[in-house]
Backbone as ProteinMPNN parsed JSONL, in Angstrom:
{"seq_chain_A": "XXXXXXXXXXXXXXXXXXXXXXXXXXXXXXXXXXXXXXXXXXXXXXXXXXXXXXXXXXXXXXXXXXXXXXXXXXXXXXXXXXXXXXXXXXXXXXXXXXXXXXXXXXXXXXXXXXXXXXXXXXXXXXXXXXXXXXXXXXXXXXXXXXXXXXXXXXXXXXXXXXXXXXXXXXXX", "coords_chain_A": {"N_chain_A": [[-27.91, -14.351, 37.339], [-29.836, -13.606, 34.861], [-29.2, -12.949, 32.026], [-28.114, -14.055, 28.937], [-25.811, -14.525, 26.575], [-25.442, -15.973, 23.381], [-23.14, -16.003, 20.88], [-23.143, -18.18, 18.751], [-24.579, -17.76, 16.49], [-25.305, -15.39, 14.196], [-24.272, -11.972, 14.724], [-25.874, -10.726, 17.368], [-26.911, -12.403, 19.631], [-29.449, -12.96, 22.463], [-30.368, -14.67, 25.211], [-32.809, -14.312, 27.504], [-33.331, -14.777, 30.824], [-35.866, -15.844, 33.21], [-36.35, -14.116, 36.329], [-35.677, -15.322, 40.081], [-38.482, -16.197, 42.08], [-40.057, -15.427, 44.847], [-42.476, -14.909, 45.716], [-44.208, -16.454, 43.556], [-43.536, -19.182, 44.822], [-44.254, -19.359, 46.867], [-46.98, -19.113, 47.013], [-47.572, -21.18, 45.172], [-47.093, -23.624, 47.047], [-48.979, -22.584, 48.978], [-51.089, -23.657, 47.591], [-50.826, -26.199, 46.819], [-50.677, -26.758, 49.72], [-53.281, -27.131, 49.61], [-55.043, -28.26, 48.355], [-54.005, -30.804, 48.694], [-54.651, -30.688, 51.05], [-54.913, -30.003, 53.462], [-55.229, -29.867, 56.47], [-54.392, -29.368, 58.444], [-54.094, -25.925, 58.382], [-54.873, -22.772, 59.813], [-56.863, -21.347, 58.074], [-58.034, -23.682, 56.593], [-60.594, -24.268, 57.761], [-62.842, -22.283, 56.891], [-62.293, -22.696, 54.128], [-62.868, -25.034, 53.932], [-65.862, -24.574, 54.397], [-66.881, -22.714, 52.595], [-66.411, -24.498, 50.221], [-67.971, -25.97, 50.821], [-70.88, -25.285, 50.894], [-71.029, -23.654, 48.683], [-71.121, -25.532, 45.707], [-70.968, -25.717, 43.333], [-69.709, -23.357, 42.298], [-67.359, -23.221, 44.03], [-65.327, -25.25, 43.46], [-64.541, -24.389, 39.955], [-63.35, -21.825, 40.773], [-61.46, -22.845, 42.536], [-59.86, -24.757, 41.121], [-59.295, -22.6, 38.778], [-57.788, -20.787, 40.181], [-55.516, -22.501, 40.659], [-54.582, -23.088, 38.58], [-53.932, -20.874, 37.384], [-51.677, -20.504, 39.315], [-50.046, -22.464, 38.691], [-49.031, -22.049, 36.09], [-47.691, -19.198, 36.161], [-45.551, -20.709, 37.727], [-44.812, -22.406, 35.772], [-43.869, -20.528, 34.347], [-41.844, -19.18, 35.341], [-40.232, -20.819, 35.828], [-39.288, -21.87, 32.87], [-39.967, -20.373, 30.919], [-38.752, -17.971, 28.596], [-36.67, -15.285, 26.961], [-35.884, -14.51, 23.787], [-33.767, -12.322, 22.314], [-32.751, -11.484, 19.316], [-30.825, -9.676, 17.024], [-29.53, -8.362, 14.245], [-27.955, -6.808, 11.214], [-29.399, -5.403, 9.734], [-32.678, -6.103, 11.03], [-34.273, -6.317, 14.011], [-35.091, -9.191, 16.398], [-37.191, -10.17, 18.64], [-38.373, -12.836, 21.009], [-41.025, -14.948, 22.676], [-40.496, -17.444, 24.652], [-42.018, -20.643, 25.703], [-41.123, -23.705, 27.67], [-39.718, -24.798, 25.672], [-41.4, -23.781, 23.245], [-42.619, -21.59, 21.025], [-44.417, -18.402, 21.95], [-44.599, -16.08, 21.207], [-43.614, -14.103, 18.895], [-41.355, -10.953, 17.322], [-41.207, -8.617, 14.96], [-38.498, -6.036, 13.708], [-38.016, -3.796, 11.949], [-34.647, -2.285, 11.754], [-34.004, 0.211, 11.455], [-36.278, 1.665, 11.78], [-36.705, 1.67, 14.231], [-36.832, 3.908, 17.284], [-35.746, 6.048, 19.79], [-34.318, 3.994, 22.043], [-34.079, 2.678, 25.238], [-33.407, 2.064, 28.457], [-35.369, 1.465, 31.25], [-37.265, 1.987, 34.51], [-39.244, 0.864, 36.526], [-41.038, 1.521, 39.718], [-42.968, -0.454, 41.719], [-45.891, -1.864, 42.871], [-44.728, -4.381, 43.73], [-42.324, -4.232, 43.621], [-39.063, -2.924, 42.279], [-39.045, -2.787, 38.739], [-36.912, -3.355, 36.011], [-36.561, -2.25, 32.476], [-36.336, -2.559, 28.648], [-37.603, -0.267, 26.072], [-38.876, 0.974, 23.193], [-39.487, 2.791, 20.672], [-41.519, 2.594, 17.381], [-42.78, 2.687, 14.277], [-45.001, 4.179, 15.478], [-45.87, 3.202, 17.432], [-44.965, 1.878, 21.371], [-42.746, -0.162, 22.11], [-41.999, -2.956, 24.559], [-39.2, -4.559, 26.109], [-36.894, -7.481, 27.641], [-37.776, -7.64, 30.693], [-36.85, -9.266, 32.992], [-34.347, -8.56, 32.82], [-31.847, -7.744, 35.151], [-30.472, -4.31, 35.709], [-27.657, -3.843, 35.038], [-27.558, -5.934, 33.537], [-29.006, -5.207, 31.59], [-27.957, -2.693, 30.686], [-25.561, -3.773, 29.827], [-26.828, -5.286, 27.503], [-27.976, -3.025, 26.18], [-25.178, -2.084, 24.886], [-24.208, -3.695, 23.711], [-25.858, -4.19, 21.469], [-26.01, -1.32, 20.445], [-23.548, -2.168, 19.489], [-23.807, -3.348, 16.937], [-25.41, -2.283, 15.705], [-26.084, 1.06, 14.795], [-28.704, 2.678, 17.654], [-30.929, 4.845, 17.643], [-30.514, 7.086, 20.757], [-32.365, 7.788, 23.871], [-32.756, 10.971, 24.798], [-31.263, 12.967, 26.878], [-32.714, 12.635, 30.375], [-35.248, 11.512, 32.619], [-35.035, 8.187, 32.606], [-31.961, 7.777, 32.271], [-29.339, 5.857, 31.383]], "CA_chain_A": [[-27.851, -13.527, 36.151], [-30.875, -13.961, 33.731], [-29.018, -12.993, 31.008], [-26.932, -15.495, 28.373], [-25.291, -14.166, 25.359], [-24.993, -16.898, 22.483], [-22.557, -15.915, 20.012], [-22.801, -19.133, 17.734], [-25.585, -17.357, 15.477], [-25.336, -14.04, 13.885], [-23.968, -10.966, 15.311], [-26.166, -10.585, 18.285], [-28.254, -13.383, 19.92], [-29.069, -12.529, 23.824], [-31.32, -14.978, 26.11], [-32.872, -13.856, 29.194], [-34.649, -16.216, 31.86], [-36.878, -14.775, 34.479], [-35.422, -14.134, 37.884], [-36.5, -16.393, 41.068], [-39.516, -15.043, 42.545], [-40.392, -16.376, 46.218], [-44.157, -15.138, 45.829], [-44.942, -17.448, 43.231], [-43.008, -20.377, 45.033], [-45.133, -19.599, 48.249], [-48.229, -19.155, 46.329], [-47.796, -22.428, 44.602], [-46.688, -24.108, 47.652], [-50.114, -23.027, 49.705], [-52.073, -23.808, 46.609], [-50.443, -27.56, 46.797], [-51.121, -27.158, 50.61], [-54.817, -26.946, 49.734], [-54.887, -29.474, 47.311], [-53.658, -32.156, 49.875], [-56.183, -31.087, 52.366], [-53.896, -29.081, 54.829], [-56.401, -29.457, 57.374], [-53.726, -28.207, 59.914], [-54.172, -24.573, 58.126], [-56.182, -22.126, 60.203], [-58.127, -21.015, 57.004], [-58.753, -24.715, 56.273], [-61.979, -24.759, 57.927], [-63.251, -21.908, 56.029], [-62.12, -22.972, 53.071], [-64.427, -26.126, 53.919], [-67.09, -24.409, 54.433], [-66.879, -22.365, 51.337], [-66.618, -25.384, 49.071], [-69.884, -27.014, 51.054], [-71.691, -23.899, 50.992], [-71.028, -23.114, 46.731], [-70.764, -26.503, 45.434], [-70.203, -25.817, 41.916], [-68.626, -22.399, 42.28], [-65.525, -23.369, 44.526], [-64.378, -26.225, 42.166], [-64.296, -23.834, 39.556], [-62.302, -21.229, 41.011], [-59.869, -23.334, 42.994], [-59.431, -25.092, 39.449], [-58.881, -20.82, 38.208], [-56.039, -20.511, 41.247], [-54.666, -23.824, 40.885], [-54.139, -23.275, 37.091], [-52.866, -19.711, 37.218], [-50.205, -20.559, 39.875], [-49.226, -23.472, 37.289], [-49.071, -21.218, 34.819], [-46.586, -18.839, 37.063], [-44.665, -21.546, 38.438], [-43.75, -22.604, 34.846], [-43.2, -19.343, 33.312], [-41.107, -18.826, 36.139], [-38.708, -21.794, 35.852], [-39.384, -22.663, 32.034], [-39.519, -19.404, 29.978], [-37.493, -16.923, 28.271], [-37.257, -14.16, 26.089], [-34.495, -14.417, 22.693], [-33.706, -11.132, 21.212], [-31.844, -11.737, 17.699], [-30.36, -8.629, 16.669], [-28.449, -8.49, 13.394], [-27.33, -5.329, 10.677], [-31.088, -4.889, 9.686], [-34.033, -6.578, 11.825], [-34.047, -6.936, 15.333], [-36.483, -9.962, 16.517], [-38.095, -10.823, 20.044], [-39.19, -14.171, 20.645], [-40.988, -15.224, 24.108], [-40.525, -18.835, 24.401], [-42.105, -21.453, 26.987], [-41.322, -24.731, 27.4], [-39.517, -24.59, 24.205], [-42.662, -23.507, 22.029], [-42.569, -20.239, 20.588], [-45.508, -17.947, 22.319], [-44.508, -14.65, 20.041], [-42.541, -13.132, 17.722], [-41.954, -9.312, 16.943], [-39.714, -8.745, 14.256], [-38.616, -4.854, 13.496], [-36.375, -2.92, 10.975], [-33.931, -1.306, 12.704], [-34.411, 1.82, 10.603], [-37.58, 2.208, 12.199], [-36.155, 1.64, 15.807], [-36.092, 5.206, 17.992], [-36.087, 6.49, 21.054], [-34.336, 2.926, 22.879], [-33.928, 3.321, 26.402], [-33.586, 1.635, 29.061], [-36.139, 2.294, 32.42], [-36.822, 1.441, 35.828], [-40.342, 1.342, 37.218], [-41.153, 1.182, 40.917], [-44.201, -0.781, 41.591], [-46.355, -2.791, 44.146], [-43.538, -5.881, 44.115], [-40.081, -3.551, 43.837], [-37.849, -2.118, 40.997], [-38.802, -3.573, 37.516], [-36.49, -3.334, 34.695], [-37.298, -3.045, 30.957], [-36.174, -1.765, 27.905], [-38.326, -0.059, 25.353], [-38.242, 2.079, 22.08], [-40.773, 3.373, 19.003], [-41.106, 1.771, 16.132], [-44.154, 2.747, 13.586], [-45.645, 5.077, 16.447], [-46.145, 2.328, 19.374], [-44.139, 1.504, 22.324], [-42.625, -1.566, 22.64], [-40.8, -3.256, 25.838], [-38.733, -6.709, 26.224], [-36.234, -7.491, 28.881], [-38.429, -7.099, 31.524], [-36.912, -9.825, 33.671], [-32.814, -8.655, 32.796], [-31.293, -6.699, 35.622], [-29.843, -3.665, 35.433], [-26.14, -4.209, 35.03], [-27.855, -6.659, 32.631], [-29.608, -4.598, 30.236], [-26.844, -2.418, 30.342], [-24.563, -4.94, 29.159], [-27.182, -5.704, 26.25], [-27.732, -2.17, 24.998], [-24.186, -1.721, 24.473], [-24.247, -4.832, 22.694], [-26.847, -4.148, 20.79], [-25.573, -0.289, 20.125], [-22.212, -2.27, 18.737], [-24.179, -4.07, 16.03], [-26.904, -1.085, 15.296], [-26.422, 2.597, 15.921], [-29.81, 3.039, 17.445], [-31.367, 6.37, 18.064], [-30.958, 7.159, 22.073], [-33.265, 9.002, 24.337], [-31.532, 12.108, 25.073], [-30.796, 12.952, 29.079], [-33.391, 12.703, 31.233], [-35.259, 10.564, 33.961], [-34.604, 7.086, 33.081], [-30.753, 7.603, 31.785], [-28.56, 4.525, 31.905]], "C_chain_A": [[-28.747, -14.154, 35.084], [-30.137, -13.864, 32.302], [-27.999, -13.616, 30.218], [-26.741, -14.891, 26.83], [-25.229, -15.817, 24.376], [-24.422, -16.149, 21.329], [-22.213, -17.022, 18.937], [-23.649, -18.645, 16.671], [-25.505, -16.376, 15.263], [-24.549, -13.445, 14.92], [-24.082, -10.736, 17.047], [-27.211, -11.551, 18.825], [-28.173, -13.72, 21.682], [-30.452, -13.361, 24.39], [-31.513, -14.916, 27.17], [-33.931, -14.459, 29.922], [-35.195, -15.112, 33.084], [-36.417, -15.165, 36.186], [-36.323, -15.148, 38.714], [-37.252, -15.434, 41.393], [-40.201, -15.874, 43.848], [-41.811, -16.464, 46.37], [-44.57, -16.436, 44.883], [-44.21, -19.009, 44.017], [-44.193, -20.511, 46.496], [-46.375, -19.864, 48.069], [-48.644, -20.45, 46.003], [-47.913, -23.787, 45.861], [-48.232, -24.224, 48.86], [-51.022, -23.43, 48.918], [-52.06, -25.834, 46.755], [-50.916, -27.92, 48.095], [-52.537, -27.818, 50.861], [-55.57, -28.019, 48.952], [-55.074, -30.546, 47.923], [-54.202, -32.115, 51.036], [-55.152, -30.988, 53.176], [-54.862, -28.541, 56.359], [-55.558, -28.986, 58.834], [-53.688, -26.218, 59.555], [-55.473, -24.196, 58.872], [-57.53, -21.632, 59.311], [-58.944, -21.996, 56.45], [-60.256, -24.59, 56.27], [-63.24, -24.056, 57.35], [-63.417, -22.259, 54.681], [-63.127, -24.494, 52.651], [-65.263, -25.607, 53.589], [-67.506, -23.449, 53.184], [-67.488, -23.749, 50.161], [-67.772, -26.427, 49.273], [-70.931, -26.101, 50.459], [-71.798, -23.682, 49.569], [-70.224, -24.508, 46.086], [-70.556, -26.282, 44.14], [-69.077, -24.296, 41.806], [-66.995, -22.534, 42.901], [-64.874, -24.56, 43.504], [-63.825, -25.311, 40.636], [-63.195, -22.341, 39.458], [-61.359, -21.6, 41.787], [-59.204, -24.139, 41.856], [-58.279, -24.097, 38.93], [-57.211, -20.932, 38.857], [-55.132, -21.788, 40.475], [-53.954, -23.725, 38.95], [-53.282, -22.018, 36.391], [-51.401, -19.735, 37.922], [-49.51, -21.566, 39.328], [-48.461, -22.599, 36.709], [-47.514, -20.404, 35.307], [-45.56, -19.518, 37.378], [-43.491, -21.449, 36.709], [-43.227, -21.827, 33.903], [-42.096, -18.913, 33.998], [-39.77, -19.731, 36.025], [-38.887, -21.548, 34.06], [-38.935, -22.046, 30.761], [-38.402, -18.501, 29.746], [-37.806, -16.14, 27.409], [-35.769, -14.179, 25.142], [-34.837, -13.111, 22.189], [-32.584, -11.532, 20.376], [-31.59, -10.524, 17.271], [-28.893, -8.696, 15.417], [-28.309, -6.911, 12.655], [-28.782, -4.63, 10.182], [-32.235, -5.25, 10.768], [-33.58, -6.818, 13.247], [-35.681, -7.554, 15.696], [-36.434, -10.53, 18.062], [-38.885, -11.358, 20.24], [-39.488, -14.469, 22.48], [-41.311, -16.398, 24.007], [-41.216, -19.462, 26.532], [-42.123, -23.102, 26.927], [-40.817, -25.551, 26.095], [-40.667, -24.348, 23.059], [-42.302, -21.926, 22.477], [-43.738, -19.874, 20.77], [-45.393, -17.245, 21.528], [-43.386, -14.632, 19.935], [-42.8, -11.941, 17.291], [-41.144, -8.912, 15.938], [-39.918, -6.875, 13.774], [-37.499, -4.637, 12.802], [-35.271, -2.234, 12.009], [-34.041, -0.007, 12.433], [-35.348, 2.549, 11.152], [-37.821, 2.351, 13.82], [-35.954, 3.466, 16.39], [-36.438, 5.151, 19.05], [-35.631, 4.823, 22.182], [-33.748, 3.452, 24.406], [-34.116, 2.371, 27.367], [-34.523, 2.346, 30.669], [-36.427, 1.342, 33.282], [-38.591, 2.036, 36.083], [-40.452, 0.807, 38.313], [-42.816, 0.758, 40.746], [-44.688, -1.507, 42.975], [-45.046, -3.607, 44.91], [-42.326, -5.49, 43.874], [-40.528, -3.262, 42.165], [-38.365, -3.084, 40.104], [-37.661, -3.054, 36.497], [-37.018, -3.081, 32.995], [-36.257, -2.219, 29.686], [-36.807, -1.37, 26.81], [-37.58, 0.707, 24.558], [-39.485, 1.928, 21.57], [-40.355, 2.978, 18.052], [-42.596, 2.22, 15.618], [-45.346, 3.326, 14.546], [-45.817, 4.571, 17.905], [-44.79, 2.033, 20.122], [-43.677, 0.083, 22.392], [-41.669, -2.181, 23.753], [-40.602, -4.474, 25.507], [-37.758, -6.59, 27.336], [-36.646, -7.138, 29.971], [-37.754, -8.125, 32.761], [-34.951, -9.458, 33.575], [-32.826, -7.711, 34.409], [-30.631, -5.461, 35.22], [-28.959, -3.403, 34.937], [-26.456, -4.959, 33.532], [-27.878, -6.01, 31.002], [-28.896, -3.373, 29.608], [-25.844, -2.597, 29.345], [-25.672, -4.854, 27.293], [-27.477, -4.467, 25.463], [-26.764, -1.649, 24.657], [-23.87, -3.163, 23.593], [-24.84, -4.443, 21.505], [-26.434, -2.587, 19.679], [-23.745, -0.721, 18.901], [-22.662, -3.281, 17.22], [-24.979, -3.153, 15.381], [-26.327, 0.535, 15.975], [-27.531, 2.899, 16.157], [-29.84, 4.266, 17.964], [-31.333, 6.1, 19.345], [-31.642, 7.963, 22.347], [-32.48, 9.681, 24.861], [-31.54, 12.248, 26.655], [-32.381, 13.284, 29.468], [-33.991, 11.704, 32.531], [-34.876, 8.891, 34.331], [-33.176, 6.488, 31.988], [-30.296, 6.141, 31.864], [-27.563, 4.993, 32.804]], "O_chain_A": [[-28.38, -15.165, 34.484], [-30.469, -14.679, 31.442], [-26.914, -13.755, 30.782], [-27.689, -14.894, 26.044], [-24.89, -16.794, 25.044], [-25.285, -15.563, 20.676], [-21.184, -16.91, 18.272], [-23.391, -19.272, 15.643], [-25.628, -15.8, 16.344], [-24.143, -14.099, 15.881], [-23.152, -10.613, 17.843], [-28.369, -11.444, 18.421], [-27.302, -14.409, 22.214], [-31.551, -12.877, 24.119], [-30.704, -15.322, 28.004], [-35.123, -14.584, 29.639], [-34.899, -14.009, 33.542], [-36.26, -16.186, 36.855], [-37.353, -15.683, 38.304], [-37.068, -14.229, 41.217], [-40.823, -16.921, 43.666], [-42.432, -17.413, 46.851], [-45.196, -17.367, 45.39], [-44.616, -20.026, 43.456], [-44.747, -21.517, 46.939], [-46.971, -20.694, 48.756], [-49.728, -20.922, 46.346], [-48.648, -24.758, 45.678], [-48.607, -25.25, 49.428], [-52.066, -23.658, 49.529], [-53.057, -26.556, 46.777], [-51.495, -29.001, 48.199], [-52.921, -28.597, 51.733], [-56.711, -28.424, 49.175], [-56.086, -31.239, 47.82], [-54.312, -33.006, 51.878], [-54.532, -31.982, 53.555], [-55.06, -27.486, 56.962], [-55.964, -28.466, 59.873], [-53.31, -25.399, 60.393], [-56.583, -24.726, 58.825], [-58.713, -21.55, 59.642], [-60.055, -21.794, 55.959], [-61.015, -24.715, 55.309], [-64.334, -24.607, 57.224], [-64.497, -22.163, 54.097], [-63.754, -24.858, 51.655], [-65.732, -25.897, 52.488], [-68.686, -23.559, 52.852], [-68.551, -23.876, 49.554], [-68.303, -27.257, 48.535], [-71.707, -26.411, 49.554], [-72.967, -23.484, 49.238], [-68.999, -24.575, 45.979], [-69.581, -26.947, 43.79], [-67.941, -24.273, 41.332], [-65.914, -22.142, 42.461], [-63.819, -24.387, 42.894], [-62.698, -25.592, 40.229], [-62.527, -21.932, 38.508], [-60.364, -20.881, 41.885], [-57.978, -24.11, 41.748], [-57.086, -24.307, 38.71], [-56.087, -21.071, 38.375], [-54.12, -21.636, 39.791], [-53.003, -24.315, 38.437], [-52.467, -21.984, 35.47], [-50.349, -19.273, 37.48], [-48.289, -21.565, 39.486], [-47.251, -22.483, 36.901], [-46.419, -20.836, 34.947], [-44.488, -18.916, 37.323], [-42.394, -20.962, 36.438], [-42.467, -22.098, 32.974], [-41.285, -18.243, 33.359], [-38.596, -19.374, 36.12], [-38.287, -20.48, 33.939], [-38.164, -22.464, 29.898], [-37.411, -18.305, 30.45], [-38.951, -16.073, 26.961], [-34.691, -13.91, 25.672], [-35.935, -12.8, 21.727], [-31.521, -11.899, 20.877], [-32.716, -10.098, 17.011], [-27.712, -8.966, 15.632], [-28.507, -5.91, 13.343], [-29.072, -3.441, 10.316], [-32.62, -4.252, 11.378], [-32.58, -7.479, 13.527], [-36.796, -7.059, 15.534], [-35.564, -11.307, 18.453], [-40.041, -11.025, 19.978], [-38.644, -14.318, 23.363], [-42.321, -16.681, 23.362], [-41.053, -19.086, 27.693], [-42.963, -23.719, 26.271], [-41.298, -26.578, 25.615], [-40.553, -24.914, 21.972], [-41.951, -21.339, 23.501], [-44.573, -20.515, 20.13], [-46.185, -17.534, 20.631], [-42.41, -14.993, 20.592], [-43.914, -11.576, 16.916], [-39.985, -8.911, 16.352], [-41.022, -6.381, 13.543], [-36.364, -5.092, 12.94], [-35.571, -1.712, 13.083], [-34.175, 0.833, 13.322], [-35.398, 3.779, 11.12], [-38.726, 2.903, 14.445], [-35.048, 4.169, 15.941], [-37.314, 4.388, 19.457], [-36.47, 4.48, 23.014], [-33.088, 4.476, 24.581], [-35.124, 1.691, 27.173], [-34.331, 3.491, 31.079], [-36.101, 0.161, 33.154], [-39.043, 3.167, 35.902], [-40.092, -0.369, 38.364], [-43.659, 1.295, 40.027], [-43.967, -1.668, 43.959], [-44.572, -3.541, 46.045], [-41.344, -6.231, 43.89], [-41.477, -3.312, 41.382], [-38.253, -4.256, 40.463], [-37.862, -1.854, 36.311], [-37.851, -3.824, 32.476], [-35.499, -1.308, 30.02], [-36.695, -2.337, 26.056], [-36.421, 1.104, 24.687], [-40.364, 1.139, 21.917], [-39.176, 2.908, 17.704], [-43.541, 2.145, 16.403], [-46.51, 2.96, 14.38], [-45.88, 5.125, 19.002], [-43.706, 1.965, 19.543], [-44.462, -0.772, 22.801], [-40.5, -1.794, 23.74], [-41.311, -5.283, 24.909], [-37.805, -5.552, 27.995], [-35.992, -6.237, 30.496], [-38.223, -7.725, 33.827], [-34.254, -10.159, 34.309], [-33.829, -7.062, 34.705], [-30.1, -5.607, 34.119], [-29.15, -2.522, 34.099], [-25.795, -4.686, 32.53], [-27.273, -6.152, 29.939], [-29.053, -3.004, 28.444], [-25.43, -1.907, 28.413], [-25.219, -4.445, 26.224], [-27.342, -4.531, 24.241], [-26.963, -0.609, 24.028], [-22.984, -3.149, 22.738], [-24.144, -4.402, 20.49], [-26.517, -2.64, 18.452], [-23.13, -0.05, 18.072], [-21.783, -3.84, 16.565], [-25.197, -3.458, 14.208], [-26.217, 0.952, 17.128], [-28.034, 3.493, 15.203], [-28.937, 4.747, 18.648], [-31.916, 5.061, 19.654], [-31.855, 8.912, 21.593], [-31.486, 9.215, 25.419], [-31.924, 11.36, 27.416], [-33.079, 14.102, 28.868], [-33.198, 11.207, 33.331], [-34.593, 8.363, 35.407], [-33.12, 5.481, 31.282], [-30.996, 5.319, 32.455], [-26.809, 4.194, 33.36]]}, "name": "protein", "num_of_chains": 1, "seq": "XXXXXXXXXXXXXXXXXXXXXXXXXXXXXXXXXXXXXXXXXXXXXXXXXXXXXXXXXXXXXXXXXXXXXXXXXXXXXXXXXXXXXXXXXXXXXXXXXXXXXXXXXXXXXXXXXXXXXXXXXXXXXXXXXXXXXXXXXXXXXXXXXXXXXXXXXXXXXXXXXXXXXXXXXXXX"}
């Protein structure tokens, strides 16, 4: 369960961690293979002959890989996403590593249309929940479950009456 209520601060204060994800663990895992010179991999010997063959280009993009599946790994264990929700402002903070990446901070007044939705994609079922605010779209909880985000817009609905989207395809 990604998601963690803290009730020691205000009204509403809901943190949600990002589910396990086996691609980036496998990803990272042949990236480390490659690293350590996995010369029992069948692609090894390509992968030689690549990095003979384009001597400054393969250092550079196995660098690229090697620094994006970092990147993944530790957004995957490390980050999170705080929504703060009190009687006026609701604020969404995406943290990594404890450092604050962003902050979104919104009136509630100006909050419509919240909704929770479900998109099917390449890698399965995502989650999210969005709404309008000052004409744009905005999403957060992209990593809660269902059941989850559930849970938090009835939370969220008991601190704020926000505007819902009326019946249609991606009801709760």
């Amino acid at each position: 369960m990604p998601l963690k209520a803290d009730d020691s601060q205000g009204p509403l204060r809901v943190r949600i961690r990002p589910r396990f994800s086996w691609f980036i663990q496998v990803s990272a895992g042949f990236i480390l293979l490659i690293i350590a010179g996995a010369k029992s991999l069948p692609a090894w010997d390509e992968i030689k002959s690549v990095i003979q063959t384009q001597p400054i280009l393969s250092p550079i993009v196995l660098s690229a890989v090697v620094l994006a599946s970092l990147y993944a790994l530790l957004r995957m264990l490390f980050s999170s996403e705080l929504i703060i929700l009190n009687e006026t402002t609701l604020e969404v903070q995406k943290w990594l590593l404890g450092f604050n990446l962003s902050q979104s901070s919104f009136l509630n007044s100006t909050i419509e249309n919240l909704r929770y939705e479900e998109r099917s994609g390449r890698y399965g079922t995502q989650s999210r929940i969005r709404f309008e605010s000052a004409g744009e779209t905005f999403t957060f909880a992209r990593q809660a479950s269902r059941s989850d985000s559930r849970d938090l817009i009835d939370g969220m609905l008991k601190v704020y009456k926000f505007p819902m989207q009326e019946s249609g395809a991606s009801e709760l």
